[in-house]
C-alpha atoms as one frame of an Amber mdcrd trajectory, in Angstrom:
protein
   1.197   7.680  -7.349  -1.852   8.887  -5.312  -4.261   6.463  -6.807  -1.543
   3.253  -5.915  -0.988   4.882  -2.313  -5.266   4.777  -1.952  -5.226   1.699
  -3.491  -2.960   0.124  -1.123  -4.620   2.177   2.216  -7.661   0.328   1.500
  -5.659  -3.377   2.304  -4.990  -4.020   5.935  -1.138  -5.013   4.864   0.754
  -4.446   1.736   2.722  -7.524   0.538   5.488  -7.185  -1.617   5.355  -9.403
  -4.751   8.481 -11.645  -3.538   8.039 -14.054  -1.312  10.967 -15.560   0.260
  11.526 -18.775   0.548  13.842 -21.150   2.757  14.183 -24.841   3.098  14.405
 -26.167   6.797  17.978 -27.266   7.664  18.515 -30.614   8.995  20.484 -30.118
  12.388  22.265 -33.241  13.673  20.860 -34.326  17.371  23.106 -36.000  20.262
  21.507 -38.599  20.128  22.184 -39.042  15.956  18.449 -37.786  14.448  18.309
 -35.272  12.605  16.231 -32.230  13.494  14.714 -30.302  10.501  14.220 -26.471
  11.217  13.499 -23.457  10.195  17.187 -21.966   9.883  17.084 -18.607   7.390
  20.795 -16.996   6.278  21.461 -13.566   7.510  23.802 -11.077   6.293  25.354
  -9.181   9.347  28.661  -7.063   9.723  31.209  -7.566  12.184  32.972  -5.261
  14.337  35.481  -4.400  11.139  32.759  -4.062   8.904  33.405  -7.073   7.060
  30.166  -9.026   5.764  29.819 -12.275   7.313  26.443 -15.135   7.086  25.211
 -16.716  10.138  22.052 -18.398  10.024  18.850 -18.222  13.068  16.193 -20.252
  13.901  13.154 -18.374  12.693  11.318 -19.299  16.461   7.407 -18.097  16.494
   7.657 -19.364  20.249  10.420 -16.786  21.068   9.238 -12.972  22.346  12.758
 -11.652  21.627  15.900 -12.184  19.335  18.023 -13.900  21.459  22.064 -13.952
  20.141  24.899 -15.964  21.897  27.974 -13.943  23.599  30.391 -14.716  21.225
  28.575 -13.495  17.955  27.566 -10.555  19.869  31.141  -9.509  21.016  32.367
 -10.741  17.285  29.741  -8.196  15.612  30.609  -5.754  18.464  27.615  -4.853
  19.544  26.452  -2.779  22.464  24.992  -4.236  25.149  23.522  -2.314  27.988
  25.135  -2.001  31.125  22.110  -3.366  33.245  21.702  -7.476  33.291  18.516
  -9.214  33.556  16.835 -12.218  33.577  14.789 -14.121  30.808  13.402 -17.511
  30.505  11.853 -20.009  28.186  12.047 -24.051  27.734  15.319 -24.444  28.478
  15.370 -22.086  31.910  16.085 -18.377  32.702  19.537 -16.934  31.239  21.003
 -14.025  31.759  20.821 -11.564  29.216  21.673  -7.926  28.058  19.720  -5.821
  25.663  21.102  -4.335  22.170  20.255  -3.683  18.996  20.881  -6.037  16.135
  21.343  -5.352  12.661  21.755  -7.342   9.678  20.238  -7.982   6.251  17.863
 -10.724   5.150  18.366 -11.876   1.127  16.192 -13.217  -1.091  16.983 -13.994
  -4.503  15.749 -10.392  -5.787  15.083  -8.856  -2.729  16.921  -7.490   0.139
  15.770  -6.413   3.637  17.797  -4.258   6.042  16.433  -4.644   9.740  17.254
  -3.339  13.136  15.468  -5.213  16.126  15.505  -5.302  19.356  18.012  -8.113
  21.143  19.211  -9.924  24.152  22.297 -11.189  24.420  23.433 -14.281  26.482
  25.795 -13.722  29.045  26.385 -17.474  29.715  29.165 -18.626  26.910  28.722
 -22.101  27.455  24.966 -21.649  26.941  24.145 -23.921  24.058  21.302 -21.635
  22.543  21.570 -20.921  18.683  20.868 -17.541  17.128  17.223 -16.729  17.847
  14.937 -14.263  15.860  11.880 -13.817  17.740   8.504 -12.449  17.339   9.348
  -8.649  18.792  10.355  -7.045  15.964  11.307  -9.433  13.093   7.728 -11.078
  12.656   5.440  -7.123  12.207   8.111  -7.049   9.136   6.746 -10.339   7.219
   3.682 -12.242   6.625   5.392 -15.969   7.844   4.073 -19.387   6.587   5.515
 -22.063   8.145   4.683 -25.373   5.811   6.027 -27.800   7.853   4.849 -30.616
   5.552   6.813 -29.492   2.800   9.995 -28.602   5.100   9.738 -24.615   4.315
   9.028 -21.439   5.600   7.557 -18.533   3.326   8.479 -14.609   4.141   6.215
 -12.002   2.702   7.893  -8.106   3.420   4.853  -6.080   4.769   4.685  -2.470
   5.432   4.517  -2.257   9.129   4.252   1.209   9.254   0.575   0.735   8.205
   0.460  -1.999  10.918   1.060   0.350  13.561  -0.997   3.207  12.235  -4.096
   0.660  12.260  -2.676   0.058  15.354  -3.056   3.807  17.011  -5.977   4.287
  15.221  -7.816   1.196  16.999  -5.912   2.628  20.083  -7.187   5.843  20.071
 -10.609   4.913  19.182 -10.522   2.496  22.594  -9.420   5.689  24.915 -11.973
   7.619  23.109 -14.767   5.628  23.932 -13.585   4.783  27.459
């Protein structure tokens, strides 16, 4: 066991030997087109308990996990008391922060998460379920091929992220 763990403290990440792959989903458009995206199936639990899918846009241009009022209140999640403000192409919405959980499956592998969320306060708003960059992405190594209509999720161990992380960190306020 010691010799693996050294082994693996010498990479800067350690990938898992699965990747996961999904095809893009082809949304329908207004105006008719189709819009291919990356979509990815998530396995969440609702306010009963019950397992349920939904699917999110895997968005690299997204800082946050942004969820829509009605799956939050159908999940039952918590949202803070406090509202604020957050914007991005399509304006500023109003949003509440929570925690979301839910599991992502591959074919042999399955990931349990917990990340940091806002949640829309606008029912009408016509955003989809968002996972963005804060953490979802520090979990996975993320290939988007958009040639070949897919996008590629290697697990990492972002514990080792982080401790490079301090380590850089503290090196900066020693040096300062």
């Amino acid at each position: 066991y010691l010799q693996l763990l050294q082994k693996y403290q010498k990479k800067k990440y350690w990938y898992s030997k699965m990747a996961i792959i999904f095809r893009y989903v082809h949304i329908p458009r207004p105006d008719g087109t189709l819009r291919n995206a990356p979509y990815i199936p998530l396995i969440v639990r609702d306010e009963t308990g019950k397992s349920i899918q939904v699917v999110a846009l895997l968005d690299s241009g997204a800082d946050n996990t942004v969820i829509p009022k009605d799956l939050a209140e159908t999940l039952g999640l918590k949202e803070s008391e406090f509202e604020s403000e957050t914007g991005g192409i399509g304006g500023k919405v109003k949003v509440k922060k929570t925690r979301f959980s839910f599991i992502l499956k591959g074919s042999r592998e399955n990931y349990p998460l917990s990340v940091p969320a806002l949640v829309l306060q606008d029912r009408n708003a016509d955003i989809p379920l968002l996972l963005g960059r804060h953490g979802f992405f520090e979990h996975f190594h993320i290939t988007f091929k958009q040639d070949e209509e897919k996008v590629i999720l290697k697990k990492i161990n972002p514990k080792k992220f982080y401790w490079d992380f301090l380590k850089v960190s503290k090196l900066r306020v020693n040096y300062n």
